[in-house]
N, C-alpha and C positions, 0 to 999 in steps of 0.2 A: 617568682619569689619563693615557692613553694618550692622546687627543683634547687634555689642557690642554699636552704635551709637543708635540703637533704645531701647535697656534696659537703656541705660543711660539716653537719654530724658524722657522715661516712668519714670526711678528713679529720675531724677531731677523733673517732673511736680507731681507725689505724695509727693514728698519732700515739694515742695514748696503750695500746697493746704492742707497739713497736719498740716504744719506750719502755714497758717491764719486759720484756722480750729482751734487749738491750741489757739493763739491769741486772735479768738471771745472768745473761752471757757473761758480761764483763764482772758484777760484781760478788758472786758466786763463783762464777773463775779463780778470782784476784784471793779467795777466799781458801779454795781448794786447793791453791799451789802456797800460800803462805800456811796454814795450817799444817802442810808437810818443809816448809823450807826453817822456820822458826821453832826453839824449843817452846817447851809451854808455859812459862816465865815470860819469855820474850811475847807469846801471841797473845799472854794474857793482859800484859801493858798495850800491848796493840789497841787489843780491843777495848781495855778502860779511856786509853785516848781516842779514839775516836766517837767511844759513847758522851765523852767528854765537848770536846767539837762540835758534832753532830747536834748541841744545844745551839750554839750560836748560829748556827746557819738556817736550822727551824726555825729558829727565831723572828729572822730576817724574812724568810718567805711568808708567815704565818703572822705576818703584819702590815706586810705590802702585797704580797704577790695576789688575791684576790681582789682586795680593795682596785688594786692598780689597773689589773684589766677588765673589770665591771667597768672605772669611769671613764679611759681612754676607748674605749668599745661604743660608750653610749653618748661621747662630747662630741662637740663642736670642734674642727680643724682650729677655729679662734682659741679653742680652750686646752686643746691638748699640750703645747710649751708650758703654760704654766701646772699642770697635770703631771705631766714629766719631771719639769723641775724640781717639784714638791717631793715627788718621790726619791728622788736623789738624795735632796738634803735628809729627807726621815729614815735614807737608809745611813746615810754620814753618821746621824746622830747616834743610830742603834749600834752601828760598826763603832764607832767609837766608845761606847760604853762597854759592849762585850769585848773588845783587848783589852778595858782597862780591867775588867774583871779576870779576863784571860793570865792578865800581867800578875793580878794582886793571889789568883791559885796556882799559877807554876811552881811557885817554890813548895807550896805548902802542900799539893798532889806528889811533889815528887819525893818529900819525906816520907809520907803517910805511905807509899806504896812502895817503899824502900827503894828508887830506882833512879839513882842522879842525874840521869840522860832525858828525864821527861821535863826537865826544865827548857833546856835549848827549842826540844820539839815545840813546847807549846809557844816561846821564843820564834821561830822560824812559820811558825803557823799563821803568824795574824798575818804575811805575806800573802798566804795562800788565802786568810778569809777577805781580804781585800780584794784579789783578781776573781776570786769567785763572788763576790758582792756585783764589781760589773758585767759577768759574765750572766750571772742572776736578770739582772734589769734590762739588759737586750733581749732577751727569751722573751720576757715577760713581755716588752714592749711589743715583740713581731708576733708574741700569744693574739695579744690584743687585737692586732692588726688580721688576723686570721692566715698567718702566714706558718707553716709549720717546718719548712725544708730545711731554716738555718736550726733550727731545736735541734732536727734529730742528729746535722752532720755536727755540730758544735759539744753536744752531749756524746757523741762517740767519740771525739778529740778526747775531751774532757774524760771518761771512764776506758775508751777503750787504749790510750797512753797508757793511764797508769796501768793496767793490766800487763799493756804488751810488754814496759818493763819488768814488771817480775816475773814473765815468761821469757824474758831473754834469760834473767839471772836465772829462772828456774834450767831451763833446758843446756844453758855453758857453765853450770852450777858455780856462777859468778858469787862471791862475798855479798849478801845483802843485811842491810843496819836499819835500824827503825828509822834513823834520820835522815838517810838517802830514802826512803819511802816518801816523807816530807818533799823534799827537794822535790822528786817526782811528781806529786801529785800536784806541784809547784808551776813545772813546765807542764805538764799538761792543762792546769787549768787557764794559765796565761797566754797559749796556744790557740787556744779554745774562745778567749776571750778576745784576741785581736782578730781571729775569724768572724766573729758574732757581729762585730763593728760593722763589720761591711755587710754584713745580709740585711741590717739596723737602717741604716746610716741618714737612708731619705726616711726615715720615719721621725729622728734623732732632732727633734727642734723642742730649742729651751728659751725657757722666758728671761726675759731682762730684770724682771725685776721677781725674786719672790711672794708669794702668794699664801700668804700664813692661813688663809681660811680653805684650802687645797692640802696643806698640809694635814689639818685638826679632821679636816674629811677624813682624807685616807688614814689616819690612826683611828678614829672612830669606829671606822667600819671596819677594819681592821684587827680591832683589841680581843676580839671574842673569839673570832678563828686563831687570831695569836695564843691564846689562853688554851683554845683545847688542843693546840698541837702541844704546843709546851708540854703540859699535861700527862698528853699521851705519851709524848718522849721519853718524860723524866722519870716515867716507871719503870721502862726498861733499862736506861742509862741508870739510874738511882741503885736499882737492884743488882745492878753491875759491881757500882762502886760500892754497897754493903759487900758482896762478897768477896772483891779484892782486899776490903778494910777486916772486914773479923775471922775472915777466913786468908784467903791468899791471892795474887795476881792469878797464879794457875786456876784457882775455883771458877776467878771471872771468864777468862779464856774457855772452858768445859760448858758452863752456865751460853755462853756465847755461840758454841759447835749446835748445842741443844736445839737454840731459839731460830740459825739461821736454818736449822734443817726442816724449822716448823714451817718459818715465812716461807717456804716455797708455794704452799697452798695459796698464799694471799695475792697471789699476782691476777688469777682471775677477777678476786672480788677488786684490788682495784684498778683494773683495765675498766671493768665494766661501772663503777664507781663515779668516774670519770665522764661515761656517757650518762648516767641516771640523775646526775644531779642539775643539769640545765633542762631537763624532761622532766621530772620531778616538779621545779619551779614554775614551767610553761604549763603544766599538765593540772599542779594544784591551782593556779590562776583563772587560768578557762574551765575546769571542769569541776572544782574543787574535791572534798574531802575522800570521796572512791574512787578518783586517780590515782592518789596519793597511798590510799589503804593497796590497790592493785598492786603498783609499780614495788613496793616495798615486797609485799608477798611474793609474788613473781618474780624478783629480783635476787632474794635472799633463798629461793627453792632454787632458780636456775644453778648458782652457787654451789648450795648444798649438793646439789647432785653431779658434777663436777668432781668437789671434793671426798665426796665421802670413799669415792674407792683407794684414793690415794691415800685417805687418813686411814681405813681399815690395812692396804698393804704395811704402811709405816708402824701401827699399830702391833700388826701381827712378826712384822721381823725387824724391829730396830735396830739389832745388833748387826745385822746385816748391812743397813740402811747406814748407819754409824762408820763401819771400816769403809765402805765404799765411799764416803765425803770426805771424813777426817784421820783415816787411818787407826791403827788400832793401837795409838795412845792417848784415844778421849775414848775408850770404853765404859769409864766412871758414866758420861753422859746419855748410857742405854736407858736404865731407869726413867732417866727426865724425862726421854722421848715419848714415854709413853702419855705424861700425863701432858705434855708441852702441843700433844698433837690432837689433843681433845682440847682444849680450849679452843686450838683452831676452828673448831665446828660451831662456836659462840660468835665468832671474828664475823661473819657476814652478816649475824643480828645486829651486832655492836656496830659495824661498820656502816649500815645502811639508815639506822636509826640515826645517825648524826646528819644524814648525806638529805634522810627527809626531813629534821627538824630544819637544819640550816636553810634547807629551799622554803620552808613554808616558813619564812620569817620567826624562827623559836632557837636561833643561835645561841643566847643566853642561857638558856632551859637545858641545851647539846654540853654547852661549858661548864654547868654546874653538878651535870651528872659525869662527866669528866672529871673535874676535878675531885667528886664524891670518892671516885673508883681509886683515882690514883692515891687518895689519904689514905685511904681503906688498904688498899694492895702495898703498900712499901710498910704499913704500920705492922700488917698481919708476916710480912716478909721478914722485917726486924727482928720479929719477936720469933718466927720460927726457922731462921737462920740459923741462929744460936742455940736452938732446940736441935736441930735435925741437920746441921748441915747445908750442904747446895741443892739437896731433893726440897727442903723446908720453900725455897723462895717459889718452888713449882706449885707446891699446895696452897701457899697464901696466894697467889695471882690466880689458881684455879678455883679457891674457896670465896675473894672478891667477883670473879669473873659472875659467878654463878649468882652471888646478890643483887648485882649489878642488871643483872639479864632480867631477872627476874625485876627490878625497880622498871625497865625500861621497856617492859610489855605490857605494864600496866597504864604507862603512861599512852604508850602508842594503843590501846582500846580505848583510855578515856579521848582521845584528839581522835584516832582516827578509826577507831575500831575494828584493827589489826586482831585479827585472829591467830594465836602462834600458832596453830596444826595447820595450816594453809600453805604456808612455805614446804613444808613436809609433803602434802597432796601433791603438789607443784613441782617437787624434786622427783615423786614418783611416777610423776606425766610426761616429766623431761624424755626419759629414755624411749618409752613408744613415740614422742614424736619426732624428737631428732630420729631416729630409725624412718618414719612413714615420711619424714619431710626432706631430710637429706640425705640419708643413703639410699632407699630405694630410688627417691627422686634419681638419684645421681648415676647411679647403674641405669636407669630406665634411658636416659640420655648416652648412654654408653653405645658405640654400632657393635652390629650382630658380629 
């Protein structure tokens, strides 16, 4: 038993680093070659629209995708059809709520951003949130199953398609339009989703009858992870759409180069995110509250020490760091970088704080300082938009970040009496013993 717990964690932690692995590749690609193939008008609607999108499909996973394979994980083969089914119909329900909302802001997004072409898009979209709605729920279901193989080829259909298209257009410097972007990520996700079927298919049994108290489960358990992803989203989407609204689509695009050149550092904290949080759960249960204070300190050191030398490089040569991703018509976004790449180094306090309150049963507690953060962050952004420009929205998310951190280490001493200089010690441990543990290790195994 002990042996099928450790291939599983092994298959879940290569699962989920193959997956941001994948992620950089294709959507950092996809990012790299439209950034040079679009003006900054054009990438700046780009990127309003899919900050825009990018709500409803959060949405959807951040209301089923957890609840869904916690219960199909822990039922009864009796119980999993009407498990299944239930989650269908509560995705129907959310799908159908978000087009009609999709439907009732097309028109009125594509005035505000002066761009008549964003109507059709958001028009042609609920296409795509439909196949990617099924492609969602076969994942989930072979998650469940502890099946990893169709994820990762069905998620490479799915991101590495659309890539490969704007790499065709890129390299036979083919005509490419924001609504052939659409189209594409159209075929690829539909692709993607009749692949999934079959990797699914013996798992794929639905009940005859609905099961309304399967349904109210999975929303239940559901509503709070729903709430802090929301949350978290609609700070960066929000902040988006201020600066495309009082400033320009271009600001949002610039504002956008900024933020994806930060995210690079976040792939480690959530590869490892990923493992920590079912360890976190097992480890507060059986050992309670110094597994819990451990696994967080140790977690957010191992992190930090990862990152801090890439945040110091980016730090010390932005402008460099800048023409090499985006070329050198987002030089506007040197400045942000600087300060875009120091909050990064708050992201794995922030990150791991949710990851322990949700395991130790305090999701509500994770939602409410979430949502605390995001009032705070888009209020201080508003107001210092129009003061300062697109540097202003960097200082209110970096002036929230920092009250935020501060609320949220005081809470992790009172529960679990988390020491913030601990992580720090731990980042500073990291280096001598990755050295003593696997490179000299590894040399030592090396023949003469």
């Amino acid at each position: 038993m002990k042996e099928d717990n450790k291939q599983y964690w092994l298959k879940s932690g290569s699962y989920s680093l193959i997956l941001n692995i994948q992620q950089l590749l294709f959507g950092f690609g996809g990012f790299y070659l439209l950034v040079r193939m679009l003006d900054k008008f054009s990438f700046g609607i780009w990127t309003l629209f899919l900050a825009t999108t990018t709500i409803f499909e959060m949405a959807r996973g951040g209301l089923i995708q957890n609840a869904l394979i916690k219960f199909l994980s822990e039922s009864t083969e009796e119980e999993k059809p009407r498990i299944i089914s239930a989650s269908f119909v509560l995705s129907a329900i959310l799908m159908g709520i978000c087009i009609v909302l999709n439907l009732s802001i097309a028109g009125y997004l594509s005035r505000l951003w002066h761009y008549p072409g964003l109507f059709p898009m958001f028009i042609i979209f609920n296409g795509v949130y439909i196949l990617q709605g099924f492609l969602a729920q076969f994942q989930w279901i072979e998650q469940a199953n502890l099946k990893f193989g169709g994820i990762l080829v069905t998620t490479m259909i799915r991101q590495g398609g659309f890539f490969l298209y704007i790499l065709v257009c890129f390299i036979f410097k083919l005509p490419i339009s924001l609504l052939t972007l659409i189209y594409a990520q159209a075929v690829s996700t539909g692709i993607a989703a009749f692949i999934a079927y079959f990797y699914v298919r013996e798992f794929l049994v639905f009940s005859h009858h609905l099961n309304f108290d399967w349904v109210k489960k999975l929303f239940n358990y559901g509503k709070f992870v729903f709430g802090t992803l929301i949350s978290t989203i609609l700070t960066g989407t929000l902040n988006q759409m201020m600066l495309g609204t009082i400033l320009s689509p271009d600001a949002a695009g610039t504002y956008n180069v900024a933020i994806r050149i930060s995210n690079l550092t976040d792939i480690p904290t959530n590869a490892l995110g990923t493992i920590v949080f079912p360890q976190s759960a097992k480890r507060f249960a059986q050992q309670g509250k110094d597994a819990g204070k451990y696994l967080y300190e140790k977690s957010v050191g191992t992190i930090l020490a990862v990152m801090i030398p890439v945040v110091i490089f980016v730090f010390c040569f932005p402008s460099f760091v800048v023409r090499v991703v985006a070329g050198s018509n987002y030089n506007e976004a040197v400045p942000m970088i600087r300060i875009a790449i120091m909050t990064c180094l708050l992201s794995p306090f922030d990150r791991f704080f949710g990851i322990i309150m949700d395991s130790i049963g305090k999701a509500k507690l994770n939602f409410m300082i979430i949502l605390s953060f995001t009032v705070l962050a888009l209020t201080l952004n508003y107001i210092l938009i129009g003061k300062y420009g697109i540097i202003g929205c960097m200082y209110g998310t970096l002036i929230a970040d920092l009250v935020i951190f501060i609320v949220r280490q005081i809470i992790l001493y009172k529960v679990l009496h988390v020491n913030t200089l601990n992580p720090l010690i731990y980042a500073g441990r990291f280096y001598p013993e990755f050295i003593r543990n696997y490179i000299k290790t590894t040399l030592g195994k090396l023949p003469d």
